[in-house]
N, C-alpha and C positions, 0 to 999 in steps of 0.2 A: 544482364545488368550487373555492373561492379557492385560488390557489398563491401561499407564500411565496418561490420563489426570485429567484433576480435573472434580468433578461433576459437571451434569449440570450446567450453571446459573438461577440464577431466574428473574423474567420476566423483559423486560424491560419497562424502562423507558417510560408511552403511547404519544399519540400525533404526532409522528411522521408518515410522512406518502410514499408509496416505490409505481414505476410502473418500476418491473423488470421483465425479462424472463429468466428463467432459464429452458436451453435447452439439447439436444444431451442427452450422456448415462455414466452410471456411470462405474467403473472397480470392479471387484471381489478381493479381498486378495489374492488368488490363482494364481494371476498375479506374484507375488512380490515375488517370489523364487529368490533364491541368487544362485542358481549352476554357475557354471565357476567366480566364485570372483578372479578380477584382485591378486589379492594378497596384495595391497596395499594400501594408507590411502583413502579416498572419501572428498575432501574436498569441503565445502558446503560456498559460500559465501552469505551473508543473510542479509537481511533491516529490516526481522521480529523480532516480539517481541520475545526477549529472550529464556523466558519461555516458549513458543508454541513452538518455535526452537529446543529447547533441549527435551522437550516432545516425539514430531515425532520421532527425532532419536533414543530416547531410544523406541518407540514401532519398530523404525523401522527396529532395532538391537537384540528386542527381537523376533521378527518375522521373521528375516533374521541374524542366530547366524553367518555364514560366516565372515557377516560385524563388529561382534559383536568388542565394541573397535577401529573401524580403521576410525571412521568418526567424521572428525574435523569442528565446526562453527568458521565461521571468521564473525562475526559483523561489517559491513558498511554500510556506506546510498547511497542507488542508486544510486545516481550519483557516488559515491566512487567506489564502486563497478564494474559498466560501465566502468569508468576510468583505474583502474587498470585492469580489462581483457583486454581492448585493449595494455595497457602498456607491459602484458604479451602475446600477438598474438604469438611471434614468438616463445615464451616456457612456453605453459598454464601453471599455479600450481592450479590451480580449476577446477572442475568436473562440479559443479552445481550453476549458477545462481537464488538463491531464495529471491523474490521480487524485484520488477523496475515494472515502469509504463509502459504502451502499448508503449508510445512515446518512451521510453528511450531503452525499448526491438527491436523496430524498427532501434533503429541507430545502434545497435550492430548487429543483424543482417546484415544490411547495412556494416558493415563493416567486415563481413565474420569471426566474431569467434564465432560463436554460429553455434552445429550440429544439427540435429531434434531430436524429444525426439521420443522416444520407437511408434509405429503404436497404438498397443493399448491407447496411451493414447491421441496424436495426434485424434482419431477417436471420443474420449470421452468428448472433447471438444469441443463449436458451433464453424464456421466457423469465425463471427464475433469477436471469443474471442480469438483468435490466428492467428500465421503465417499462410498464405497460405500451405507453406511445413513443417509447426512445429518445425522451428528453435526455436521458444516459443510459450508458450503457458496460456493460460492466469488461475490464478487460480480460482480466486475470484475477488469479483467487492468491491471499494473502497468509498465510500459516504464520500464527503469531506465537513464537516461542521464548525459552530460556536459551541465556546463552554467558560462559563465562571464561576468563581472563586462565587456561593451562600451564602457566606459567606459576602463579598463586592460589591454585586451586587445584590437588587432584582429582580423580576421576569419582573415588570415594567422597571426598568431602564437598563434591559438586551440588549441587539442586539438581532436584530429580523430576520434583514436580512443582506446581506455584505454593503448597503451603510451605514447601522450605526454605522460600523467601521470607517467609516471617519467622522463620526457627529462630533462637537466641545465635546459634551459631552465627546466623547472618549479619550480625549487627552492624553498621558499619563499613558492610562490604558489598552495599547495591550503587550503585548509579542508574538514574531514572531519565529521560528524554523531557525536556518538560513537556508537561501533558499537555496543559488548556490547547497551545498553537498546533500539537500534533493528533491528525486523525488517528493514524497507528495507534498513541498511547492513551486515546479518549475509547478507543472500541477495547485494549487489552482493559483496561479498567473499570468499565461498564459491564465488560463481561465477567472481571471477577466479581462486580456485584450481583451481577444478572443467575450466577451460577448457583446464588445461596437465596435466592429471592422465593421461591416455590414455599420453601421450608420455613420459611422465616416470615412469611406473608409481606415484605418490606425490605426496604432496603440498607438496610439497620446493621445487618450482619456483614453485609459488603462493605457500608462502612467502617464497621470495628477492623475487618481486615485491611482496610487499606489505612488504618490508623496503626496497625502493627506492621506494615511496610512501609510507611513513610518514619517509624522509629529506625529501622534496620537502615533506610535511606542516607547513602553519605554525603550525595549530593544530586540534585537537580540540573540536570544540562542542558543548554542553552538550544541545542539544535543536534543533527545527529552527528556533525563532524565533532563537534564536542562529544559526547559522548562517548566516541569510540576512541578520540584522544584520552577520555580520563581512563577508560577499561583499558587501555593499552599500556599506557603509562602505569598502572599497578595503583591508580586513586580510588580504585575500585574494583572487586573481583567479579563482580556479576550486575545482567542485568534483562530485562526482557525486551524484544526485538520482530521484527517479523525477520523470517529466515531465508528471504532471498539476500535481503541488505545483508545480512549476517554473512552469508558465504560470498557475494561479492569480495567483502573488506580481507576473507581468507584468502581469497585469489589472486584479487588485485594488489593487496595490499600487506600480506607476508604477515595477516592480525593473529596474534596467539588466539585465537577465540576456537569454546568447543559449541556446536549448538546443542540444544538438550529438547527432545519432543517430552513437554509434560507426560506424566502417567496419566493421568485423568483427562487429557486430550489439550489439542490446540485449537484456538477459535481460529476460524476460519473466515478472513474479510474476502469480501470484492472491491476489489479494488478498479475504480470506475473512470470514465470521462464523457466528456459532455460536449455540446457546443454551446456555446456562449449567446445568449438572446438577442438580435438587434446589432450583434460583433461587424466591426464594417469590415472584415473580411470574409464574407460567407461563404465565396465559393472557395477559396481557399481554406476554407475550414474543410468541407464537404470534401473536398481529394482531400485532407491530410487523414483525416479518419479511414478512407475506404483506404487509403495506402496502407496506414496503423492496422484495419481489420484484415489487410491480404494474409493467406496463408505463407508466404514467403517470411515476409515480415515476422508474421507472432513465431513461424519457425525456429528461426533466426536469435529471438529474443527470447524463448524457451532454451535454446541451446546454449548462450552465449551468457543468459542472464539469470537463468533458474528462475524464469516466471513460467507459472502453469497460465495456461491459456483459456479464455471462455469459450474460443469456439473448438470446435473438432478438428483436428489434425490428421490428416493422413498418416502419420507415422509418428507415433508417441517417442522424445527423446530419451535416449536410455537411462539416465539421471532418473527422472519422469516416471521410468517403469519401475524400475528398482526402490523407490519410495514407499515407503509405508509411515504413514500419516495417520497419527487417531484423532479425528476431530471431534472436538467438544461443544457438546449438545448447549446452542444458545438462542436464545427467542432474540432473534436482530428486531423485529418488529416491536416487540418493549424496548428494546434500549434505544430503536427510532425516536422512541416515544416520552424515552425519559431522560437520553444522554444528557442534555444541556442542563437539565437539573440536577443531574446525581453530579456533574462534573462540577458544575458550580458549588454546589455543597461541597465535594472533596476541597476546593480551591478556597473555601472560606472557611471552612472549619476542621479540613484534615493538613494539610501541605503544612510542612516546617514545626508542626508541634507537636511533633513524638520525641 
């Protein structure tokens, strides 16, 4: 089968350092036969980057001519995303939820509009990286790091770790994603409060800290293309990020950016998808997933996109190996538990007044 993505990458960036498992079993292509196609469009609601978005579909169209033409991407951020499927419960117009965090795939679950995805691919996933009964399922794991503008910044005077985002040095030298609409920035900020919660019995301490980086904050950005326009453009020297988007924008896109694995570890999302509850393309949901879970595919998308993968792969890509990654010890089941509170509190009484 012809692949559309782009060639490999080359190697990354070293120094970095990963302690992940990568478990359970891959799918075959031979899964992802399109017979009985609903007859109509597959609409794919998605957090992902773009170009990996539009990639899969066109293998997934060439591989499945059925579908060829009838599957539409709607680009939103997780929480956008979330928000409107629930707004739509009571008459889905989406098939397939692609990308949201474990937390955020949990509330929709919870709130019964998400179906289970295909057995085959429910079974190809580890148990910790999904639903219980595969309402979602997790794709890939998310490494949420620092990352900053080498051009305005050297190596020395870089962030090393997250508290030197609120050093005085910082002032004026962050740009933040806005948070509320994005998954990404609702899990890196739950977990910096989640990391001082133990000690503090409360969430009090997370607080103060994000009230001493919303001082340092120069500006809030509208989405991530914003974002990476202000860090590029010198509006801003630094910011935090998950590190596949990060090195994408190096590759693709010639971005002075360095990324930096904190010292005290990077949290670590799952990064999830779902099928859509009642979605009037179902069967076309069900191939688009088992094609998404083949081992060719997550290959491919591992190689090309610096996504680590939930299922098991035959052959780990060199990137992959070479990785070392310390991840940061976070109770996701608290912040399941309290994200929309602590966020909403930052949103009403931290944002903009430092």
């Amino acid at each position: 089968m012809k692949r559309t993505f782009r060639k490999p990458l080359g190697a990354v960036a070293g120094g970095l350092a990963l302690m992940l498992a990568l478990s359970s079993c891959g799918l075959d292509d031979s899964s992802s036969g399109a017979e009985g196609s609903d007859g109509g469009t597959l609409t794919i609601y998605t957090a992902r980057d773009k170009g990996l978005a539009e990639a899969v579909v066109a293998d997934f169209e060439a591989a499945n001519p059925d579908y060829a033409g009838k599957v539409e991407i709607l680009t939103l951020g997780a929480q956008e995303a979330l928000e409107r499927i629930r707004a739509e419960k009571a008459n889905p117009q989406g098939d397939i939820w692609w990308g949201g965090t474990g937390q955020q795939m949990k509330q929709a679950a919870g709130d019964d509009v998400l179906a289970p995805a295909p057995e085959a691919v429910i079974d190809a996933v580890p148990e910790a990286l999904r639903d219980p009964s595969g309402l979602w399922v997790g794709e890939m794991q998310l490494a949420e790091v620092i990352f900053y503008n080498h051009d305005m910044l050297s190596e020395e005077e870089a962030p090393k770790d997250w508290d030197d985002l609120i050093a005085p040095e910082m002032a004026d030298k962050v740009a933040i994603r806005d948070v509320e609409a994005s998954g990404t920035m609702r899990s890196i900020y739950a977990a910096m409060i989640d990391r001082q919660y133990d000690a503090a019995g409360s969430p009090e301490a997370g607080y103060d800290w994000l009230r001493k980086l919303d001082a340092n904050t120069k500006v809030y950005a509208a989405n991530p293309t914003d974002l990476y326009l202000r860090v590029t453009r010198q509006e801003a020297a630094a910011s935090a990020w998950n590190l596949q988007d990060v090195m994408l924008q190096i590759e693709n896109q010639n971005a002075p950016y360095t990324p930096v694995i904190p010292e005290s570890g990077a949290p670590m999302l799952v990064d999830g998808v779902a099928k859509i509850k009642n979605g009037p393309s179902s069967e076309a949901a069900d191939a688009f997933l088992e094609f998404l879970f083949s081992e060719e595919t997550q290959k491919d998308l591992s190689e090309t996109y610096y996504q680590i993968p939930s299922i098991e792969m035959t052959e780990t890509p060199a990137w992959l190996a070479e990785l070392d990654l310390v991840e940061m010890d976070v109770d996701w089941d608290r912040i399941g538990q309290n994200e929309s509170e602590w966020i909403g509190y930052w949103a009403e009484n931290i944002k903009g007044k430092g």
